[in-house]
C-alpha positions, 0 to 999 in steps of 0.5 A: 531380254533386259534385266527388269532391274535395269529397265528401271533404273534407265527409267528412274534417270530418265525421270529425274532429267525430266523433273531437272529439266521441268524444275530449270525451265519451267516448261517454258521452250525458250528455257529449253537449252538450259534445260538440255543442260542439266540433263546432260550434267545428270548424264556426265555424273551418273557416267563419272559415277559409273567410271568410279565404281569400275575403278574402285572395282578393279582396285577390289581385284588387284588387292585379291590378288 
């Protein structure tokens, strides 16, 4: 079973690309591709973020060691 912690932070990004993506289309479907677009920039910097913190983690590591 997933960790409650996780289901909620999966659920928190997911809202906020539906806020990102109502706040740049304004729910109107013929702005829906720019809002596909912000919600894969929110994607690209959550992983970008995610990718920083395995590095800096890995640096933590190396410098134990």
């Amino acid at each position: 079973m997933p960790d409650k912690d996780v289901v909620l932070a999966k659920v928190a990004t997911i809202q906020r690309c539906l806020a990102q993506i109502r706040d740049v289309t304004s729910l109107d479907p013929a702005r829906l591709y720019d809002g596909y677009r912000a919600m894969a920039m929110d994607a690209e910097r959550e992983k970008e973020a995610a990718e920083w913190c395995d590095a800096l983690s890995r640096g933590a590591i190396d410098e134990a060691r």
